[in-house]
Each structure stands twice: as C-alpha cells, then as structure tokens.
N, C-alpha and C positions, 0 to 999 in steps of 0.2 A: 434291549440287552438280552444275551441269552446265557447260559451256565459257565462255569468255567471250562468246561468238558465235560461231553457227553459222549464221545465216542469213542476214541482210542485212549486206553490207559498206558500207553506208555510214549516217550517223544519222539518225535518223527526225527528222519535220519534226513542229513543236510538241510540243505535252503529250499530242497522241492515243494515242501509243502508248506511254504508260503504262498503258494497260487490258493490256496484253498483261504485265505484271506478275507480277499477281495473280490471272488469271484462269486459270489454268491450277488453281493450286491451289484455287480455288472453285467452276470445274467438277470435279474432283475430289471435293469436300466433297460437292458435293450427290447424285453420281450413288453416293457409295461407301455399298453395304450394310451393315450394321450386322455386327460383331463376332460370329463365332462362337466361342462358349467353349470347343468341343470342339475345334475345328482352331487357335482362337490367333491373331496377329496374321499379317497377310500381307506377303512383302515387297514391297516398289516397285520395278517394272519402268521401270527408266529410258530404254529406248526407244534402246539406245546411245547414249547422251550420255556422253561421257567426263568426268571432273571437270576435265579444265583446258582440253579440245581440242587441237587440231592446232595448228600453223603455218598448215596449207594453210586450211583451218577457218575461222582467225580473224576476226573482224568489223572489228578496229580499224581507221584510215586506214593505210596501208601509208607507211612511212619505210625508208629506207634505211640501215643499220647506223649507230646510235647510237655515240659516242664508250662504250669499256668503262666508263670511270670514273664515269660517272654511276649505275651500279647502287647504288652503296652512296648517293648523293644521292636518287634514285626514293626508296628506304628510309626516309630519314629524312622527305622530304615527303609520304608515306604518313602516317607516326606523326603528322607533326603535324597532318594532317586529319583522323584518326582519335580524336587528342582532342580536336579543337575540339566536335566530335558530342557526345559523351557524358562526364558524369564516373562514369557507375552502371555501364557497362557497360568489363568488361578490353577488351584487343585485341591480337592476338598476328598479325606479318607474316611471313609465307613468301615470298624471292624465290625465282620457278621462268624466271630465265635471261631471255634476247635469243633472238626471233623476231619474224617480220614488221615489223623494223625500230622495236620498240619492248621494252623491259625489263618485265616483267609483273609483279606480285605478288597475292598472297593475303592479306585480312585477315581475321580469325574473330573473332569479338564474343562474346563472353560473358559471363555475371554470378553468376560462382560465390559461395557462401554458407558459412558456416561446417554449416549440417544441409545442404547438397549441393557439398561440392567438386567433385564431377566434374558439371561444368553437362550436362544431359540437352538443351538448345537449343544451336546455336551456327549464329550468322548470316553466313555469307561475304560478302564485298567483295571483287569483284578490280578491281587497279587495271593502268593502263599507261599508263608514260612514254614518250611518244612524242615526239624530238631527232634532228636531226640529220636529213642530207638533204636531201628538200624541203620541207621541215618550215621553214618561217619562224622560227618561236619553241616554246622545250618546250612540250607540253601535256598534263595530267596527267587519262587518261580512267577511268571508271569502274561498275562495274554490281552491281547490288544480285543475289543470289542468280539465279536463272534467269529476272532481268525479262530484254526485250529493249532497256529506254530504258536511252540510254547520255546522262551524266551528265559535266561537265567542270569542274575545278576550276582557278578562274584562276592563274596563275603571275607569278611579278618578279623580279627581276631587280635586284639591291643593286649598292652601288657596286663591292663588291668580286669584283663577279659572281657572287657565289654567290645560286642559286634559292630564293624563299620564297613561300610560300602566301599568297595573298590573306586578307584577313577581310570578314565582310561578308556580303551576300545575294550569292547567284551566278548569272549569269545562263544559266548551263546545270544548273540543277538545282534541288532542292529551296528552300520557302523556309528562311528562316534561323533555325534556334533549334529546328528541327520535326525533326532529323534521329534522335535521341532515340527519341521518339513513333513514325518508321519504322520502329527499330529493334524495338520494343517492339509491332507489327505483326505483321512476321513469327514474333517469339518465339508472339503468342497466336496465329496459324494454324497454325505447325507442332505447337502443342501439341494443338489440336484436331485436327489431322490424325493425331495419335499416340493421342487418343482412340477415333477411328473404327478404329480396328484397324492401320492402316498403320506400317508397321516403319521405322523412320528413325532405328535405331542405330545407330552409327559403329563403326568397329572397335576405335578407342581404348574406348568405351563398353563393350566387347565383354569388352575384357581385365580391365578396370577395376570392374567393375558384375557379373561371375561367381559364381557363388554360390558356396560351397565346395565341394569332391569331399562325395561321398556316400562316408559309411565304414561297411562290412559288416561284420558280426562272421566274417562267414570269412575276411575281409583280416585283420583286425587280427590283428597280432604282438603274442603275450605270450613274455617272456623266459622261461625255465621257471627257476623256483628250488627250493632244495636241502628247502626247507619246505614242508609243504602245506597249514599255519596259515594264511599268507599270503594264499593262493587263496581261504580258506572265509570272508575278511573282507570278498570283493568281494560285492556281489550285483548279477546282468544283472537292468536294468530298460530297457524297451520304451515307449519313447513316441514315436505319430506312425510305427511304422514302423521308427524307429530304435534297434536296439540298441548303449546305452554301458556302459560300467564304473564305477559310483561306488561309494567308498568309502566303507559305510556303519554308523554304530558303530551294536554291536547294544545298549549302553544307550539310544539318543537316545529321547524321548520321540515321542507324537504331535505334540505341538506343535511341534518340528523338523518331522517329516517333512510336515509343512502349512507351513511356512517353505520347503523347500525344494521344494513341491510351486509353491508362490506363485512362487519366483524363477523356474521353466522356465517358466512363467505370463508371465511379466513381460519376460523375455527375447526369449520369441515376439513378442508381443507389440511388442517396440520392434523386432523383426528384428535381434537381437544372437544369438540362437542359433546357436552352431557345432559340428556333429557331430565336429568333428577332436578336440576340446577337452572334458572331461569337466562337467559341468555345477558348479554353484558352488555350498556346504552351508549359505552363511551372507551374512547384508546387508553383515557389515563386507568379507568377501572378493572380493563387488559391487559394493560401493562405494569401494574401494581401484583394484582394477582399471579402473574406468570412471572414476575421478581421473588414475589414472596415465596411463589413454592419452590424455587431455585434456591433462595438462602435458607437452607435449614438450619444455619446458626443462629442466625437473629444479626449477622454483623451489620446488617445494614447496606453489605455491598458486596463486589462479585467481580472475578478475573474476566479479563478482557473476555479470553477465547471460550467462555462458560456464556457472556454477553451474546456474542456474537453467534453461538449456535443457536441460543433462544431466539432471537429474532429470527435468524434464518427458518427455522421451526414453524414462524408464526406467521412472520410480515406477507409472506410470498401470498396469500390469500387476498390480500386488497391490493394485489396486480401489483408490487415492486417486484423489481430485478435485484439480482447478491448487487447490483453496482449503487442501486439507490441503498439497501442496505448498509453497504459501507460507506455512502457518505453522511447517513443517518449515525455512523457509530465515530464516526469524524467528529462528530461534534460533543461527544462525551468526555466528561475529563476524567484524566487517569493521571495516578498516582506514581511514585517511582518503582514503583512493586507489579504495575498495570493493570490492579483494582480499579472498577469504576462505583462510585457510589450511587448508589439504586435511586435515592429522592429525588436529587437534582436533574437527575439525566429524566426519568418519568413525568417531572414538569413542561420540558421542555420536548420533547420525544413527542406527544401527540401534533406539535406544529407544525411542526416538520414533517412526519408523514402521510399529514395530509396535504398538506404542499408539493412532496413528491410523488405525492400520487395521481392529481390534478396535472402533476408535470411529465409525467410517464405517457397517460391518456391521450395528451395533447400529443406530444412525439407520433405515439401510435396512429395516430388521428390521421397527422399527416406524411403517414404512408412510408415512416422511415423506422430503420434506415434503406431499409429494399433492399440491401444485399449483403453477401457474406465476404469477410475478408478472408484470401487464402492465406496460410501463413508463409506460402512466397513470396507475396507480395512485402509482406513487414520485412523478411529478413532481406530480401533487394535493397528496401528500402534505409532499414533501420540498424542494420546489422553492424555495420563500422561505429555508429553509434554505442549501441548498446555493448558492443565488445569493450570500447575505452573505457563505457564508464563501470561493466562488469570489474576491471583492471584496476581501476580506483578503489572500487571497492570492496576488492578482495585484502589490497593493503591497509583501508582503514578497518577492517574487521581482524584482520591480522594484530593491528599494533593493539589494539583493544582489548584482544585474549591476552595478550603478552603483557600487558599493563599489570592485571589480573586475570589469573588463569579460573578463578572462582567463577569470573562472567560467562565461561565458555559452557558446550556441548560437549564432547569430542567420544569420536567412535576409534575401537582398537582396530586396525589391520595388522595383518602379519606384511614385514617389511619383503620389498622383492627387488632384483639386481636392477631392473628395468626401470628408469626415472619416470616419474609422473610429468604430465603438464599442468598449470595453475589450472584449478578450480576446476578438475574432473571429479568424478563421484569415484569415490573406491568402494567395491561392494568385496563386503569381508563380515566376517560374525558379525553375532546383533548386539555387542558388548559394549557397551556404553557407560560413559562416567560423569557427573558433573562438574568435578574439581581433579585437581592434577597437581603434583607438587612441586614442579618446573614449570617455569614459562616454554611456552608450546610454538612452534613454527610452520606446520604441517602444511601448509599451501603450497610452500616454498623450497622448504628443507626440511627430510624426515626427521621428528623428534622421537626419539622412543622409549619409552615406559620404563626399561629394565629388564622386559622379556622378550626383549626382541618383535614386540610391535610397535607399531607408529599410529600415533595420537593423531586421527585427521579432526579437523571443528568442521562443525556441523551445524553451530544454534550458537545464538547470544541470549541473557537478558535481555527483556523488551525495552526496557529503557537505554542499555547500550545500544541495541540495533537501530536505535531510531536516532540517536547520538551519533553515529556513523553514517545513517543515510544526510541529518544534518549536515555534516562538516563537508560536506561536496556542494557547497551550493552552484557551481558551475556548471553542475552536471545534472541535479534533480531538484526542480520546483518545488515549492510546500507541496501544493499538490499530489504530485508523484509521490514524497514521502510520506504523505497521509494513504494515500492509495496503497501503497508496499506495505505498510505498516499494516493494514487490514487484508491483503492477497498472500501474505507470509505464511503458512501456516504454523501453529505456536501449539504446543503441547502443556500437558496438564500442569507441570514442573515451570510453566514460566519460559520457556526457551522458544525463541522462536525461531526457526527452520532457517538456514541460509544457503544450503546446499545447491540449491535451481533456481538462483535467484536470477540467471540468466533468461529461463523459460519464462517466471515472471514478471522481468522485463519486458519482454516478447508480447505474451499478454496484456501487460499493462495499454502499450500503444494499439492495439486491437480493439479492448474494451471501451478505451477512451473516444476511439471513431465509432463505433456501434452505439455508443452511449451519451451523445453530444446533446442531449437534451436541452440545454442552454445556449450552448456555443452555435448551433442551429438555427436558433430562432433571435429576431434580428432586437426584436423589440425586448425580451429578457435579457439578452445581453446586453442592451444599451442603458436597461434598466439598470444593471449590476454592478456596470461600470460608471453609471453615475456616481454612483453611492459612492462607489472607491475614493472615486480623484474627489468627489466633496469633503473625504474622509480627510486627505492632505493639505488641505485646506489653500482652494486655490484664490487667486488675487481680485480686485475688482477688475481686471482686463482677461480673468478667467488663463491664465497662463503660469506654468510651470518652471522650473528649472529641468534641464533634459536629464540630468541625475539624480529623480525625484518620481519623474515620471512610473519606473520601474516596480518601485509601491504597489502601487495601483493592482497591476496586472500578478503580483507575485503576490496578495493578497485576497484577490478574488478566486474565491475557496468552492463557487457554485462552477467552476470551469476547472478542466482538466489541459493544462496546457506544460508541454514538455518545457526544459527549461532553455533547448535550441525554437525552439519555436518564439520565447517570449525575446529570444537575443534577437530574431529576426526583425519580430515587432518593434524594439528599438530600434532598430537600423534605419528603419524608415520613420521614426520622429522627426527629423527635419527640424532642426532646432536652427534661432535666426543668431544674426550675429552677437547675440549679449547670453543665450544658452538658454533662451527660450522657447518653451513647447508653447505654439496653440493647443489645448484641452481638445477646444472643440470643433477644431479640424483636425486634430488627431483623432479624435474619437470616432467619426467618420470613418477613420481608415480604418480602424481597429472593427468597426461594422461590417466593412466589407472584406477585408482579410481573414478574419478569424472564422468566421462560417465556407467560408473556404478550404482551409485547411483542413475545418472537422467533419466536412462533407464525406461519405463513407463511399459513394457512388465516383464523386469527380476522384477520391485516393484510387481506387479499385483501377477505373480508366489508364490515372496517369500511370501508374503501377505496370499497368501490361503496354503505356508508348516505351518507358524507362527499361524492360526487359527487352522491349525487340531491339530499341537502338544499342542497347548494351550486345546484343547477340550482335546485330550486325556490323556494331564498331569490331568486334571481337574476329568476324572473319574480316573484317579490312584488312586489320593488321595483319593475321597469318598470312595473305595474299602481300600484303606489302614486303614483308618479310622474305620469301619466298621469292619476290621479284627483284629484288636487292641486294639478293646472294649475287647472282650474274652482272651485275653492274654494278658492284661496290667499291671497282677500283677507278670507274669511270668517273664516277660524282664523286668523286671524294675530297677536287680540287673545288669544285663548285662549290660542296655542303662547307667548306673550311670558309668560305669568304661568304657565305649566307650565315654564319655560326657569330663570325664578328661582328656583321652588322645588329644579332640579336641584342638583346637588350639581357643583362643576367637577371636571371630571375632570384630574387633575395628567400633566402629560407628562413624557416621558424627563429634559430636559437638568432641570427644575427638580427632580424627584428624587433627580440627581446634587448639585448646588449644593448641596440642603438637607441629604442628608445628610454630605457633606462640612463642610459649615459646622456641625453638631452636635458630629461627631467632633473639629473643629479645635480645641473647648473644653476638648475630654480628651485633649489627645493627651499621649505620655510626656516625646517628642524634638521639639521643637517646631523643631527646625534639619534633623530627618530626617523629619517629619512621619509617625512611626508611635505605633501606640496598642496597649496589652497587648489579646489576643483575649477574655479575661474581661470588661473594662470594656466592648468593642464589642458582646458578646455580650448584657452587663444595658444599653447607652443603647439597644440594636435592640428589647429584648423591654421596654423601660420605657413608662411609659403619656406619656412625655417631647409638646408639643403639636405640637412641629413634625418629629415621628418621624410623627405620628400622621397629621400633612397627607400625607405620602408616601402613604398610600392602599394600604401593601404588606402583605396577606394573613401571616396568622401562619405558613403553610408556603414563603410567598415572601421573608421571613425569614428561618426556617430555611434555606434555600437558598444565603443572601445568607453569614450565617455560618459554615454548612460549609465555605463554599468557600477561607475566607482561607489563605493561607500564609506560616506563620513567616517570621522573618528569624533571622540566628544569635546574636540577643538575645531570640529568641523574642518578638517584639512583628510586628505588623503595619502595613504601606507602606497604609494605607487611602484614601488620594489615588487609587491606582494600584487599587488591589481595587474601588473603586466605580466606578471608569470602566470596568473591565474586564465587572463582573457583571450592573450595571443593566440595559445595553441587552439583554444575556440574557436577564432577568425579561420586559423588555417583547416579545420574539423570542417566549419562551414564551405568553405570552396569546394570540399572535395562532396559534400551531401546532395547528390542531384536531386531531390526533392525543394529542400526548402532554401537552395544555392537559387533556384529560379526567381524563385519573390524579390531578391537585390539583383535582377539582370534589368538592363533598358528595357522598356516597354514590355514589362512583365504583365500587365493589365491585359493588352492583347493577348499576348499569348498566351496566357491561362484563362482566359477568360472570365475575368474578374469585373463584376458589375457594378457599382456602386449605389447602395439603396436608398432609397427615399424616406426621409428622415425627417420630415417636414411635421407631420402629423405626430411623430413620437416626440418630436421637439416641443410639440408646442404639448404633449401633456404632461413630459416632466422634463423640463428645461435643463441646463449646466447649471446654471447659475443660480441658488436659490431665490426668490422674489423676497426682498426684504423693504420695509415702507421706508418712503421718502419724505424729505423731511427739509421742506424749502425754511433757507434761512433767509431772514428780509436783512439782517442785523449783523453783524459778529461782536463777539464780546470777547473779553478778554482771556476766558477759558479756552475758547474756542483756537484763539492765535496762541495759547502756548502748547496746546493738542498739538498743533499741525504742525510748530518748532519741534515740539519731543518723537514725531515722527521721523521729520526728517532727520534729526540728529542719530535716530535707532537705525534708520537707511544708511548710514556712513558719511553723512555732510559734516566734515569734520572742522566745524567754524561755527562760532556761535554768532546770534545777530545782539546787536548794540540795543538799550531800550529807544533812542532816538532813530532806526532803522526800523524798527517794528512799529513804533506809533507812523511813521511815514507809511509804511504796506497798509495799516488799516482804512487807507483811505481806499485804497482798490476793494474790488467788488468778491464778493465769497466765489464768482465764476472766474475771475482772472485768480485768484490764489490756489484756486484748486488745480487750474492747466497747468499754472507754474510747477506747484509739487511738482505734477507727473510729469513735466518737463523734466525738470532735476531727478527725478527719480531714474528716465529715462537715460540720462546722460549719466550718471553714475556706474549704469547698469553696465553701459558699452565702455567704461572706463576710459572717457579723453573726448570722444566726441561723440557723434550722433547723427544719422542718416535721416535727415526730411527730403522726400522729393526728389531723391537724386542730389544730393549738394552735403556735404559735409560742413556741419555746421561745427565749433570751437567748444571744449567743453568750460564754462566759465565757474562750474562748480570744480575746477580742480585748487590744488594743491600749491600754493605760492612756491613751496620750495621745488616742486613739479616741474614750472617754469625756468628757475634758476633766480627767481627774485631774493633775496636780501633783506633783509630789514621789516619796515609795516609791512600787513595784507593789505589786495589791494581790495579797497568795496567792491561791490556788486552795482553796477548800473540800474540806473530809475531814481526815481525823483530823489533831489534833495542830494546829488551822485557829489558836484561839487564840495558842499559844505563837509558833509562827512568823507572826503578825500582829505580838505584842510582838518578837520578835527584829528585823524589818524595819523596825521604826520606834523602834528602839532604845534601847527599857523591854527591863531584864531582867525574867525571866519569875520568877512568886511562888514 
C-alpha cells in the first residue's frame, strides 16, 4: 500500500489521469524477469512510500479541524459505500485519526473462502472526510490502492441532519454497478504480480500462513521410563528428511504398512502434513480427525458440500479420482436439510476406500481406459437424448419452485423485448434472493419482481433437486441421480446449482465411460450382479418374472448405467412363454453386453463410423435432392403407386391410444384403471389385430413389459406405464448408438464376444449351495407343507383327507415332479409345452371348462371311488 497522496495536492482534471492507476503496476509486469527457483521470490522495494503517509504528504483539499464527532459518522458513511460496491467481496474499516483537516480511513476488500480463510489478495480503499472550515458542505474523497485519480462520493443531508450517501451514478467516479469488476481488477493483477516472483505478503500473512517449526530428532524429548519394552515398540522412520516416532505393532501385516504408507502419501499431498504430530496408522483415525476439525460446533455433523470438499482435499492422495469420491459420498446418509452425520459415515468410509482403491489400481493396471473422449463424440451421440431429458426437467424443477417458491434460488435480470428460449443462462447483476413472494415461472414466462426485473431459478434445496431428478424415472437411473446429486455444484445456503445441468449431463455420460471400473471387468460385474438377482430372491429353477428382472440392474449401485441403456438390457430378456427370465442365461448376456457399452476405446471408434456415415448420409441427400428437382414430374406417377404399396408407418400418439384402448378391455379395476401384469404380458405377446397395428418388434415388447411396476395389489396403473414407456421405444429407434444392440445379428456387427464364464461360475455360482436333505419317509408335516404351497401358488381346490392318505403312497421324488408339474401349468395358465405337444391343463378351474355342478377329481389311484364319493353314489 502506499499514501494517500504524495504528489499532487490538488484533483486531476478529467478521466486522463486514471492511466496513472494502473500503470505503474504494468510497467512493472512487463520489465519484471521471470522467477529464479534457486533465489525464490524478491521483495518489493517500495521506494519510501509509507502505507498511510504524512499529514505534510497529504494530497486531499486541506480543511480546517473538522467537528471530532463526525469520526464515528465518516465510519459508518464508509460502510455504506463499501456495500453498495460489492455483495462477493467482505470489507473491513480502520480509522487512522484527523489530519489535514479531514478524518481519514482504511478500507481492505477481501473474499475469503471456506479452502482459503486467510485471503492471500486484499484491496485497500482509503477514504477522507473532509467538514468543517472552509469546506462548504462534507465531502467524502477517495483512492483506489496507489492510483493517483481521486474519486468523490456525493453526500445529503436529511432532515434530521444526519449525513447519507447518495445512490446512483456519481459524477466524480466510476460508472455505476462496475465497482465490483474494479475490484476484481486489482485481485487478477496483484495475482499475476505474485506470479512473477514479486513478494506481496503482508505480515498478518506472515503469521498466519508459517509452516510448522521443523522437529529434529536431537530436539525431541523423550521421558525416559522405568522399562525398556517400551522403547523397543517404537521404531525411527525417516521420510522426506524427517525423522518421527511411530508406534508400530510388530504383528500388522503388509497390507497396513501400505495403508499407512498411502496416508503420509495423502497427507502430503493435501499439505496436512505436520512434523510436530506423529503420523496417523489408520482411515478411520483420518477421518475422524479431519471431521473433527471441520465441526467446530461439536454438532456431530456437516453439509453435504463442506463433506465433499474435505475429501476431495484429502482422498486424492491414496490414487482416487472426484469419480471414486462421489461414489464414496453415495453411500452417506443425508438428512432433509443435506446434513451428513460424521460417526456413521467414518465407520463405514474406511471400507469402502480401501476397496476403491484396490479397484482404481486394477483399472490402471489394465491400461485403461487409453483414451480420451471428445466431446463430439457425446453430443453425436447423446445429444437428442440429453436434450429430452434436460426438457423434463426443466418442468419438474419448474412446478417445484412454484409449489413453494422458499425452495428456489432465483437471480434478478432486468426484463428485455427479446423472448428467451427454455433453459439459457441470463447473465445480469449478481443480485440474488432465496425466497420471493409470488410463485415464480421464469423458464417459461417472465415473472417479475415489481421493479421491472425477472426472477430467473437458478438452485433448488438439495432435497427438492433430488425429489425432481427422482420423479423422472424414465429418464434417469438411481445411479445417474446419485451421480448428479454429487456433479451439481451446491453452495454454502444449501442450494444447489441447476443452471448447466445440461453440461452436466454431458459429463455425466463422459465420466461414466472413462470411469467403468466395474462395468470393465467381467468377473466384478458378475460378482455384483449375483448378489442382486440373489437379493430378489430367485426360485429353485433360478428364474424370474421378466418384470422383476429390472431390480436387479436398477439397484446395482457399483455401475453407472444410463437408464436407456438398462431399457436396452431388457429388451433382450427373452422371456419364455409363462414371463419367465433365465437368471442365468440372462446374466450371461448382461456379461457380454454391458463391458461393451462401457468400453471407452470401442465408444470412441463407433463414435467416428456414426459421424462419417451421418456426413455421408448427409451429402446423399443434398445430391438426391438436387437430382429430383429435374425429374420430379417424371416419377411422380411411379412414387404415387410405390407410396400405396407402403405400408403406413403408425406414430407415437396412435400407438399410445391403441394400446391403451386394448388394455381398457381387460383391465381388473375399472374405477383404478389397472390390469394383473400376466394378462398384459399374454394381450402384448397375443397375435390380438390391433396389438399387431402397433408395428412394436417382439424385443420392443419385451421392453414394454419389463418395465411395468406393481402396485400394492400387485396389478398394474397401465394408463400411466404406456404414456410413460412409448415415447421411449420411439426415443430408442431414432438413437443410433444403442438402436444397434436390438438389430438382427447385432453380435456380429459390433462385435460382441461372449466370455467364458465357466471358472467364475464355478467360484461363486447363481444359485446359493444350500444342504440336502434326503427324505426316506414323508410324514404328515411334510404332505401339509407341500398342500399350503401349492394352495399359496393359486391351485384353487383343496384335496379331500382320503385323496392325501392315497398320494402318501407315491414316493417324495414323484410328489416333488408333480408340484412342479402343476406349478408349471398354472404358470402358462391352461396348458403346457412338453416336447413340442401341448399337453391339457388339469389343474384348471371347473367352471373354466363350462362344468356344472361337483369338481371333477384329479386322476391316479383310487380316481374311481372318489369320482362315486363326489357325486354321491356310495362306492361298490
């Protein structure tokens, strides 16, 4: 800093001599040599300039001893100059006394940060009130750091006489709304001036900003005790120079002493290393510590985004990426406020990153992902995508503010004649509010304030943003929404950012391929997806319902998979005719598909065949075009009777219509309009004529019925499932990426391998291995078990006690095939496919038939007598 003036005592004439500003420090920039590493930075010879100057010194107009009492008045018309400038930047005032007939003070500017409390910039303002004398009326002058243009801020004068600041543009200074931007000036010169080697640290800086003492092992005091045990359990270790003392048990494995090898790694690393302090054995003792000094309340816990800088701060030393990061913080629970509590999460928090960090290594190991994705490639690819579902979500963050406008963000613009398009960034003041006293529409249509600007949103509560990415599940996977929820950026107030949610969509699908740690490798994924489908608890023939399946994949939380991806995946379930998955022939495919997709090298490839044939589809047409003009009157009797023979191709909304008006025939609840998923499953897959008009592929089908979801009647809202899924099908056709996967002989053409699965099968099977448990006998627990079974199946017939004592004669291996006989025939409702032959369902329904009167028995021993018993002839 240097005086307030030293040179000219009186004010310079116009705006010329504002060059004298800044020129000093840009003659400086240009003439200063670059940085020598060996000698370090140099300091700045300020040429005697003292930081406040003289009296004698002074530049101001010279007044005559000021009334005292206005010193504490100067103060506060400082302050309120000092906010009208800036709302981003603090400001802290030093009065330094009456000289030269005016009260002088100090402003310093600065914009400290939660990762830099002690601001390494700070911008002086000195101000001076000059009253009294010959001084007409106060006037309140001022100078920017070591310019020489002096600045003036009008003054008034109330009824009650007390002094207040003008508002408005000023005619001795800056224009109005720009003071900000000046300030934000000086910060990037003096920064670049700290670059060039120039030393411009303060003393407060000095104290503040010191490294630790350096501790010698000749300094260090050890206590001496009475035991010599004690001594033999320390062992000196030397790192960097520095010898400390850690206490190291002579059981720990190598796999500690690489733990602990990782934390002094890590610690460097973030610049938490302290020689006073002995290093740390363990994540949890890490992670405790680095909570603890975060919560200086004692509450016990900590906003998400205070969370997530501390790791990032810390973690990146034991080799994670921000990606492992946030799935690290995936797994923390948050409250509705987006508090996470520090204990729970620090228990669990060391397993996990040492798991992702053995799962990074391995990645790296094997040499991926090898390349970089361009971001033309994502928006070729992903951009019709990502557009729709931007579009979705612009209106559920819409109705959300409007719900309650307390939830929102919202920045002021001044309104303008020229309409917006949805979800552009308006750059306007930095004036911002959290609440608003009208519901707010600003995506869509301007709302405005009162003052003629418009309220645009910008941020939600975290718990509504995440409530919004929810309600799309058509559109975004848990995953995804867990992912977004951590790539949003969220500010100190709880709001987290929605402005570019576009961009990190963009990202998200980028990351997700660079980042496929799991999805990569054949054998973790097969691993992860066991677990799943065991989670659903599959049957003894290990088989599914195909609208069950989708669990699975929409639960496993160690993969990143878009939520057109996982529709994909369904499409090729293959379900037989009663709506069952093989597990474990599905899962198979799910092996060789899924490392496919997240392959970063085969994306990149198809990426650049998908842009040339899009180029050169692109001049076909101009060329067809062009050649069409001149013979358009030729064919146009030919194209009219080529036109007839087409076939019409059926569009979205009547696809929806038709099939809704099918379902409307069957449905269960005609006042809830849902239908059992069995029935939806045989009208979708029936040769029905107006199923058939739909024009929907037998895997675009499957797709359709995988995706329904129960209600707690277990029937399905199919009004709601068909509006939601359609336009997905038709989304899917036009996606040339993952539109390939459901073409004929998609295997060959993408070249898709199928892996061997043989060895991973056999170390951790589908099936859990449960003991067996030979029966020689059946008792009579046993024969009413296998009764309350089947009756829980839907065999809606009870057996007579003289029909059950008859079965006990058959063997525990013929009763068992039976169930699953009947179990089977229930499943296909009426018959059953053995062999090619269509076998009779005999477990049906008497009134089924059209019979009347008794049921008829069941066939097998004893068929006659209990035929006469039920129709009630005694028996001969």
């Amino acid at each position: 800093g240097s005086s307030l003036g030293s040179r000219s005592a009186s004010p310079p004439s116009g705006w010329a001599r504002r060059i004298g500003e800044v020129g000093g420090l840009r003659a400086m920039l240009a003439t200063a040599p670059p940085v020598d590493p060996a000698r370090g930075p140099r300091p700045l010879v300020r040429a005697g300039l003292s930081v406040l100057g003289s009296p004698k010194a002074s530049s101001f107009p010279h007044a005559a001893g000021p009334p005292s009492e206005l010193e504490a008045e100067g103060a506060r018309l400082v302050s309120d100059v000092a906010s009208l400038w800036s709302s981003k930047y603090l400001h802290y005032i030093r009065p330094h006394g009456c000289y030269d007939g005016a009260f002088h003070y100090e402003c310093l500017f600065s914009c400290p940060t939660n990762e830099a409390p002690v601001p390494s910039v700070v911008i002086c303002v000195r101000f001076a009130l000059v009253a009294g004398g010959s001084a007409p009326r106060p006037r309140l002058l001022f100078r920017f750091e070591e310019g020489d243009l002096l600045h003036e801020w009008a003054l008034g004068r109330g009824d009650d006489g007390r002094l207040f600041i003008t508002k408005g543009q000023q005619e001795g200074s800056l224009r109005d709304g720009v003071f900000e931007k000046y300030l934000d000036r000086y910060v990037r010169e003096k920064e670049t001036v700290r670059a060039r080697g120039i030393d411009l640290v303060t003393s407060f800086e000095e104290s503040r900003l010191q490294p630790p003492p350096m501790c010698k092992a000749e300094e260090s005091v050890v206590e001496p005790t009475e035991s010599s045990e004690s001594e033999e359990q320390h062992e000196s270790l030397s790192t960097a120079g520095l010898s400390v003392n850690i206490e190291m048990d002579d059981k720990a494995g190598q796999q500690d002493q690489e733990m602990v090898q990782a934390i002094r790694v890590a610690l460097k690393a973030a610049g938490l290393a302290g020689d006073m302090v002995p290093p740390l054995t363990s994540l949890s003792e890490l992670l405790a510590n680095v909570f603890d000094a975060a919560d200086e309340d004692g509450f016990g816990e900590l906003p998400h985004h205070e969370v997530a800088r501390l790791l990032g701060a810390t973690l990146p030393g034991f080799g994670l990426e921000e990606w492992d990061i946030h799935l690290l913080l995936t797994s923390a629970q948050e409250n509705d406020e987006g508090f996470i509590e520090c204990k729970p999460f620090i228990e669990v928090a060391p397993d996990i990153i040492q798991a992702l960090r053995k799962r990074r290594m391995a990645y790296q190991a094997r040499g991926l992902p090898g390349v970089e994705i361009p971001m033309e490639a994502i928006e070729h690819c992903f951009n019709d995508e990502v557009t729709s579902t931007v579009e979705d979500l612009q209106q559920a963050f819409e109705q959300c503010s409007q719900e309650d406008p307390s939830r929102g963000l919202y920045f002021s613009t001044q309104l303008s004649s020229a309409p917006r398009k949805r979800g552009t960034t308006v750059a306007g003041p930095d004036s911002r509010c959290s609440s608003i006293q009208h519901p707010v529409d600003a995506l869509t249509s301007p709302a405005t304030n009162g003052r003629g600007q418009e309220q645009v949103l910008m941020g939600l509560k975290r718990r509504f943003c995440r409530e919004c990415l929810q309600s799309l599940p058509e559109r975004l996977s848990p995953q995804e929404v867990n992912r977004l929820m951590q790539m949003l950026p969220e500010d100190e107030d709880g709001f987290v950012h929605i402005e570019d949610i576009t961009d990190r969509l963009k990202a998200l699908r980028t990351e997700s391929l660079l980042n496929a740690l799991v999805e990569t490798d054949v054998q973790s994924l097969r691993t992860h997806l066991v677990l799943k489908f065991r989670q659903l608890g599959l049957g003894q023939e290990g088989r599914l319902k195909v609208w069950e399946i989708k669990h699975a994949l929409l639960e496993a939380d160690q993969v990143c998979l878009s939520r057109l991806q996982i529709h994909v995946l369904l499409c090729l379930s293959d379900p037989d005719e009663g709506a069952n998955v093989d597990v474990a022939r599905y899962l198979r495919l799910l092996c060789a598909l899924i490392p496919h997709m997240c392959n970063a090298k085969t994306f990149v490839e198809t990426s650049d065949r998908l842009q040339a044939e899009h180029e050169e589809a692109r001049k076909r047409n101009v060329l067809a075009e062009l050649a069409a003009l001149g013979a358009a009157k030729v064919n146009n009797l030919g194209q009219e009777d080529e036109e007839q023979n087409k076939e019409p191709v059926v569009d979205q909304l009547t696809v929806e219509r038709t099939l809704i008006q099918v379902l409307t025939l069957n449905e269960s609840h005609r006042s809830e309009k849902t239908i059992a998923p069995e029935n939806i499953f045989k009208i979708m897959r029936s040769q029905d004529t107006q199923v058939q008009s739909c024009q929907l592929s037998d895997l675009e089908v499957c797709g359709l019925v995988a995706e329904m979801n129960l209600d707690a009647r277990g029937d399905v809202a199919y009004v709601d499932h068909v509006k939601r899924w359609v336009p997905v099908v038709f989304e899917l056709r036009k996606h040339q990426l993952l539109s390939a996967y459901l073409k004929e002989g998609a295997s060959e053409t993408l070249g898709i391998q199928e892996p061997d699965l043989s060895h991973l099968e056999s170390l951790l099977p589908l099936m859990p291995e449960e003991p067996r448990v030979v029966r020689r006998s059946v008792s009579k627990n046993t024969r009413s078990s296998s009764l309350e079974r089947r009756t829980s199946k839907g065999l809606n017939r009870r057996t007579s006690p003289s029909s059950a004592a008859s079965m006990a004669s058959y063997g525990s291996e013929r009763r068992q095939s039976s169930l699953e006989e009947v179990d089977k025939q229930l499943t296909l409702g009426g018959s059953v496919r053995l062999r090619g032959h269509v076998m009779p369902n005999r477990s049906a329904r008497p009134d089924d038939a059209g019979a009347k009167g008794s049921k008829e028995p069941p066939n097998g021993r004893g068929y006659t007598r209990r035929k006469e018993r039920a129709s009630g002839v005694s028996p001969a």
